[in-house]
C-alpha atoms as a printed R data frame, in Angstrom:
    type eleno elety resid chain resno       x      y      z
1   ATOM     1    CA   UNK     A     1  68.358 76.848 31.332
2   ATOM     2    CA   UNK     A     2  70.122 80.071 32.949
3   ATOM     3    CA   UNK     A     3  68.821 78.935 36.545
4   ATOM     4    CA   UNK     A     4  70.313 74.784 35.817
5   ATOM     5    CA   UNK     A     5  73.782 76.466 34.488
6   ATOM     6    CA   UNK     A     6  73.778 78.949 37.875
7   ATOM     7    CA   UNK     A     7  72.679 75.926 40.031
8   ATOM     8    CA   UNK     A     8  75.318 74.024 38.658
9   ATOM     9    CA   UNK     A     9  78.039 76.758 39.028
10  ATOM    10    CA   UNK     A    10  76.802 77.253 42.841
11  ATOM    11    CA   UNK     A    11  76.917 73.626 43.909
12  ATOM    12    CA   UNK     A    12  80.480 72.948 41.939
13  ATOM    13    CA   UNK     A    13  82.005 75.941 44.480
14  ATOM    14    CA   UNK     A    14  80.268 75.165 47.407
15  ATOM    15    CA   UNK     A    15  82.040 71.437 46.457
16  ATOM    16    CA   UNK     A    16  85.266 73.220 46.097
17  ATOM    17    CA   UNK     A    17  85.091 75.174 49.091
18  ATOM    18    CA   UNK     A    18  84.293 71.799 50.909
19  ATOM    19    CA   UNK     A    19  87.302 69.739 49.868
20  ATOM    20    CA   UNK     A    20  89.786 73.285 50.750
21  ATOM    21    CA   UNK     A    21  88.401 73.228 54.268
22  ATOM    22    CA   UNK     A    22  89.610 68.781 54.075
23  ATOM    23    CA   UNK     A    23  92.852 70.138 53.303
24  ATOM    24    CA   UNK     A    24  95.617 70.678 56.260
25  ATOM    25    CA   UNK     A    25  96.184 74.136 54.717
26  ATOM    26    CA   UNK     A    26  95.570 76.952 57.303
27  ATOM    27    CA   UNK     A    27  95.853 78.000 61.106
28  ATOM    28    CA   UNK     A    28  95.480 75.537 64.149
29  ATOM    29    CA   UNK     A    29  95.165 75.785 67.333
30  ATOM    30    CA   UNK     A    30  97.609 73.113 69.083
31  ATOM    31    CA   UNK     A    31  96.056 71.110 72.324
32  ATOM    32    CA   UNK     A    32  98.189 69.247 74.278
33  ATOM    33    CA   UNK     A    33  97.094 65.522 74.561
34  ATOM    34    CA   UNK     A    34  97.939 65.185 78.404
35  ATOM    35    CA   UNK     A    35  96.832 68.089 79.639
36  ATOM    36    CA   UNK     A    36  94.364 69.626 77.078
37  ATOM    37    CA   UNK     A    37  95.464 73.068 77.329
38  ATOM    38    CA   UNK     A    38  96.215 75.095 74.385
39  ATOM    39    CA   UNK     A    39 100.018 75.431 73.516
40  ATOM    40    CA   UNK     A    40 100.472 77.091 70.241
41  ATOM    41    CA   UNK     A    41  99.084 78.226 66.736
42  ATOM    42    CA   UNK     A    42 100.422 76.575 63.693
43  ATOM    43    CA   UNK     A    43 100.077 77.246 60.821
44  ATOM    44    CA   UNK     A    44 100.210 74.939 57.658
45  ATOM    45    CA   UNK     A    45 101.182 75.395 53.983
46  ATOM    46    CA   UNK     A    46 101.684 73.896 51.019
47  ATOM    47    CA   UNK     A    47 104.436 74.517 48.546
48  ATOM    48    CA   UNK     A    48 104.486 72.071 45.357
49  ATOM    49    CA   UNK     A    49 102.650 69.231 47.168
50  ATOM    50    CA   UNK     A    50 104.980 69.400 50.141
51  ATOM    51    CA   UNK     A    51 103.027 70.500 53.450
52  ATOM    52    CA   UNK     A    52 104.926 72.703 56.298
53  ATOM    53    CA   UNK     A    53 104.049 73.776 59.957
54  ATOM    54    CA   UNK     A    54 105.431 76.844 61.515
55  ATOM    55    CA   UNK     A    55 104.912 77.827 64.956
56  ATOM    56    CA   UNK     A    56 103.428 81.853 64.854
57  ATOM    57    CA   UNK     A    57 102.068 82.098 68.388
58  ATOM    58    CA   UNK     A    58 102.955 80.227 71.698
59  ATOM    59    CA   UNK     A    59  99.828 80.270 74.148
60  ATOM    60    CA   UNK     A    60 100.974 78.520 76.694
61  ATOM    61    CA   UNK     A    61 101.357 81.151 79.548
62  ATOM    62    CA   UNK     A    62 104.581 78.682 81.009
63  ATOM    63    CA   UNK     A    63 106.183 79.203 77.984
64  ATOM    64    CA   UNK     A    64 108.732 81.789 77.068
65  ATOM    65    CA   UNK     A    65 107.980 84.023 74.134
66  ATOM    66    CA   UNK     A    66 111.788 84.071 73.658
67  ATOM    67    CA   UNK     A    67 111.998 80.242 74.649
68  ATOM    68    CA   UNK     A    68 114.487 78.054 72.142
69  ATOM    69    CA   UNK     A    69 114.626 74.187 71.605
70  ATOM    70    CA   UNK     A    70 117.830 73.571 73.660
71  ATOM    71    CA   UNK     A    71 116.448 69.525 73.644
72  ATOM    72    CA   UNK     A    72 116.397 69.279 69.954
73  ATOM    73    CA   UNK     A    73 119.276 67.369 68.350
74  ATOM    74    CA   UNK     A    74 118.926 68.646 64.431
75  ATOM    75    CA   UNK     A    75 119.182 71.966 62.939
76  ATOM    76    CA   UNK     A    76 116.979 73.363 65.067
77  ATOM    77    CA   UNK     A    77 118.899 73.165 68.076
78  ATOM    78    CA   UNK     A    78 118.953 76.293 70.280
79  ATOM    79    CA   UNK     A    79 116.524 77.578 67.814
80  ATOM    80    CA   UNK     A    80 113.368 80.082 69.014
81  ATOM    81    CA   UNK     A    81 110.713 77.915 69.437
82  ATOM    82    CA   UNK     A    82 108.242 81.058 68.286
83  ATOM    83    CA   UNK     A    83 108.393 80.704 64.356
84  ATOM    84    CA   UNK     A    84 109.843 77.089 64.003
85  ATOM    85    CA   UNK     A    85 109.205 74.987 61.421
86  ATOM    86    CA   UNK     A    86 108.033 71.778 63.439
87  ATOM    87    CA   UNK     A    87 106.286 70.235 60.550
88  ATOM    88    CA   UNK     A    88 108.090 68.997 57.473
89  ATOM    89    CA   UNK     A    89 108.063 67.231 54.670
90  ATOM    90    CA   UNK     A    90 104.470 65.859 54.196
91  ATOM    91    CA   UNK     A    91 102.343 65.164 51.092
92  ATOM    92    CA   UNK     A    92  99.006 64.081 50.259
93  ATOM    93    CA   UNK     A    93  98.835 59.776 50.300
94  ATOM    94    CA   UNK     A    94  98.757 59.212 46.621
95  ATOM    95    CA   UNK     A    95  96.178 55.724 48.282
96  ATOM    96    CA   UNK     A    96  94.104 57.776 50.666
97  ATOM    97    CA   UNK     A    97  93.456 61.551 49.669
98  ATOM    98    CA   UNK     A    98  91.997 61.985 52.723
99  ATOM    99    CA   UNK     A    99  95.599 61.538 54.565
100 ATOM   100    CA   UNK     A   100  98.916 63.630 54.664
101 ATOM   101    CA   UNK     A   101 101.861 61.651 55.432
102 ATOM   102    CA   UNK     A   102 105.754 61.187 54.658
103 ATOM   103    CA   UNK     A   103 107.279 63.605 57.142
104 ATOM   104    CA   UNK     A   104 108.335 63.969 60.184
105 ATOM   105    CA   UNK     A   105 107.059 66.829 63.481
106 ATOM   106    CA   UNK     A   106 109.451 68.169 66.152
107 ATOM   107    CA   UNK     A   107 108.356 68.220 69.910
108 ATOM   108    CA   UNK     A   108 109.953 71.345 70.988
109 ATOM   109    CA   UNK     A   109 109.480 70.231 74.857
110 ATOM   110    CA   UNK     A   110 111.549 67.237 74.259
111 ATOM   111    CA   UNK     A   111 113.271 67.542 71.260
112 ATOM   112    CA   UNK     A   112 112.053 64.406 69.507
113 ATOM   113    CA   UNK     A   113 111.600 63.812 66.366
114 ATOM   114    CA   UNK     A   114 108.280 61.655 64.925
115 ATOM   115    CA   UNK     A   115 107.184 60.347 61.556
116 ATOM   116    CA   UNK     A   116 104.119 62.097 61.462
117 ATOM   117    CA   UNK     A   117 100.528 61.673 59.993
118 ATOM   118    CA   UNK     A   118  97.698 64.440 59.720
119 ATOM   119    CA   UNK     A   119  94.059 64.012 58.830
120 ATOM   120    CA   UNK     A   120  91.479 66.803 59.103
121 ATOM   121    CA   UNK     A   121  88.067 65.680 60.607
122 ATOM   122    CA   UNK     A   122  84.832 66.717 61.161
123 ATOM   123    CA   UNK     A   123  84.727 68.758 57.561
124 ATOM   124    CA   UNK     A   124  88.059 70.159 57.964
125 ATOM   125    CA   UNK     A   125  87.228 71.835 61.466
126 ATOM   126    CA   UNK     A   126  90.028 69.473 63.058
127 ATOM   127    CA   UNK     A   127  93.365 67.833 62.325
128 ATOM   128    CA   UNK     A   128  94.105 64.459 63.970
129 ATOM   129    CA   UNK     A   129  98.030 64.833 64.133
130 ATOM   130    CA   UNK     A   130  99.882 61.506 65.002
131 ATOM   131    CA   UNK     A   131 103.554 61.681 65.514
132 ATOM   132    CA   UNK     A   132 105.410 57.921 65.705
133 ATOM   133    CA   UNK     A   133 108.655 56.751 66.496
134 ATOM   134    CA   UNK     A   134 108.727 52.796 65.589
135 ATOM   135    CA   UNK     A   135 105.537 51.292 66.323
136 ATOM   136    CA   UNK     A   136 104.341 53.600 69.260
137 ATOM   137    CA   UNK     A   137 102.593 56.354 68.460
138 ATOM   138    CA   UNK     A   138 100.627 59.728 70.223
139 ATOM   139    CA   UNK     A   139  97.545 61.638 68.632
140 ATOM   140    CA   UNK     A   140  96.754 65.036 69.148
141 ATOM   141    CA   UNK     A   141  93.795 67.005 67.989
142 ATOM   142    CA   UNK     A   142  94.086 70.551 66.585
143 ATOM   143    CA   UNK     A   143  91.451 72.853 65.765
144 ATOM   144    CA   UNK     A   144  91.183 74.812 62.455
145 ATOM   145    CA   UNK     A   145  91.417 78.641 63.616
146 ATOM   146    CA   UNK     A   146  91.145 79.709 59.693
């Protein structure tokens, strides 16, 4: 009976560990969707049900550690890029567990704002992030650093 109860115990946190790793919680590795270089390290968390992205490492060597988002047209204007919030706002789909929607990412390059869209893939080892602005719409895939 001792080994069943143990068993049971084992498999529930394996289960649990599982469905953290589907969550957009942690740090990702940003790839550009043109040019599939790395740009940045983001990292994710959640604060009462509401996901957030900040920037902690820029890895693009043609990118100023000191660089600042003279292109973007909110708050964030003239901001350092290096420790931005870029991703706001999002929550789990109350239809689709599986999907984080509801808020909106900043391209720092251009300034733009998009309704955004995350999903991790592939067990949590990737985030598909789509950013759209009316019925257009680009993907990027990020990979889970931790």
């Amino acid at each position: 009976m001792t080994k069943i109860a143990l068993t049971a115990v084992a498999l529930s946190l394996a289960s649990l560990s599982a469905f953290a790793q589907m969550s957009p919680v942690g740090l990702w590795k940003t790839i550009d969707d043109d040019t599939k270089k790395e740009k940045s390290l983001v990292r994710i968390t959640e604060s009462n049900g509401v996901y957030s992205g900040t920037i902690e490492k820029l890895l693009d060597p043609a990118t100023k550690q000191d660089a600042v988002c003279d292109k973007c047209t909110d708050e964030r204007k003239d901001k350092p890029i290096l420790g931005m919030n870029i991703l706001r706002n999002l929550k789990q789909n109350a239809e689709d567990k599986g999907i984080y929607d509801g808020g909106d990412i900043v391209d720092p390059n251009n300034g733009k704002v998009y309704r955004t869209r995350l999903k991790p893939v592939e067990d949590g080892k990737k985030l598909e992030m789509r950013g759209y602005i009316g019925p257009f719409y680009r993907t990027q895939v990020w990979h889970r650093v931790e």
